[in-house]
C-alpha positions, 0 to 999 in steps of 0.5 A, a space after each residue: 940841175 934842173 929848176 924848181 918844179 911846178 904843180 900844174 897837172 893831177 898825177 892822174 892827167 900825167 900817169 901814161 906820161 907822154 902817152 897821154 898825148 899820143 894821137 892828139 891832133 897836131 901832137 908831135 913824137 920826138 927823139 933828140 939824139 946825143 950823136 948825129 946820123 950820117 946826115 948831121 941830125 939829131 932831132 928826130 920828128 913824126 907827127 903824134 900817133 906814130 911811136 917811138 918804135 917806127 923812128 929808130 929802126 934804121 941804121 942811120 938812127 942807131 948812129 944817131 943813138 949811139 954813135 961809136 957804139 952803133 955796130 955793137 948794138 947793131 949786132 944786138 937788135 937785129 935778126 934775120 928771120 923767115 918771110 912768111 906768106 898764105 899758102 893756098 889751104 889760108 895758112 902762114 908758110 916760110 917763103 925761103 926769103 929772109 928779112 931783119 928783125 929789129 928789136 925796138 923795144 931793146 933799141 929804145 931800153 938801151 938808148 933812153 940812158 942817153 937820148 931825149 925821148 918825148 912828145 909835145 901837143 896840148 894837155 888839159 888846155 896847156 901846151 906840153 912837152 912830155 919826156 920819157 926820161 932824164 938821161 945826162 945833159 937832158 936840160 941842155 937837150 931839152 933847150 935845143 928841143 925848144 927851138 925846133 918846136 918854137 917854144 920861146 922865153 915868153 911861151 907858157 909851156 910846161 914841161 913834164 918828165 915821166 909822170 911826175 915832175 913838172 917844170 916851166 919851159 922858160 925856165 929851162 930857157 933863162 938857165 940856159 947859157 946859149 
């Protein structure tokens, strides 16, 4: 359960959600995963202007994403498709080669039910951490964002969910049993 909310930000400085920070400088675009990829990780980091959509088309982050259920995803989000190049009269014609199409708009639809989407930088002067959403266990994924971003117990950081809730992040921390 989370804490009690907050009131720092307007509706209108928050209605994009963590698109309001999207490009800052030093803003950061982040995915903590419910499973590991086959390196161990699941944090997932790219600085600010990158979306979501350029960090989950591997097969390694569908691992990370949904773990024992990776094959069968897998097999829904990827095509294979015509290359295509100019041809001599400046018109698009298939090459004869084929590559995969990833569909990451289904990728980051199916796996925001189990994953921690978000981005952190600075908003109206406040450091932030915005998320996409609340998947289960989302307080406890949040907590271990914390500490790869270096947000400790005596940082004022607020934390915004979508483009309404709002929270403290050291209260998150104190709620923590880690």
């Amino acid at each position: 359960m989370p804490p009690a909310e907050i009131q720092v930000f307007e509706r209108g400085d928050i209605a994009r959600g963590p698109d309001e920070i999207r490009g800052q400088v030093g803003s950061l675009a982040f995915i903590y995963t419910k499973y590991a990829d086959p390196e161990g990780n699941r944090w997932f980091v790219r600085p600010g202007h990158v979306g979501h959509e350029q960090m989950t088309n591997t097969q390694g982050m569908l691992q990370a994403l949904f773990g024992p259920k990776a094959g069968e995803v897998a097999n829904q989000v990827i095509t294979v498709g015509e290359v295509y190049a100019t041809d001599e009269r400046g018109y698009h014609a298939p090459t004869g080669a084929r590559r995969e199409v990833w569909d990451w708009r289904t990728i980051r639809l199916l796996a925001k039910r189990e994953n921690l989407f978000g981005r952190s930088g600075t908003l109206r002067g406040r450091r932030v951490v915005m998320l996409w959403g609340d998947p289960p266990g989302w307080e406890t994924m949040l907590v271990a964002v914390f500490g790869f971003l270096g947000v400790r117990n005596e940082d004022d950081v607020v934390v915004v969910v979508g483009d309404a809730w709002q929270f403290r992040a050291k209260d998150f921390i104190r709620a923590s049993p880690e």
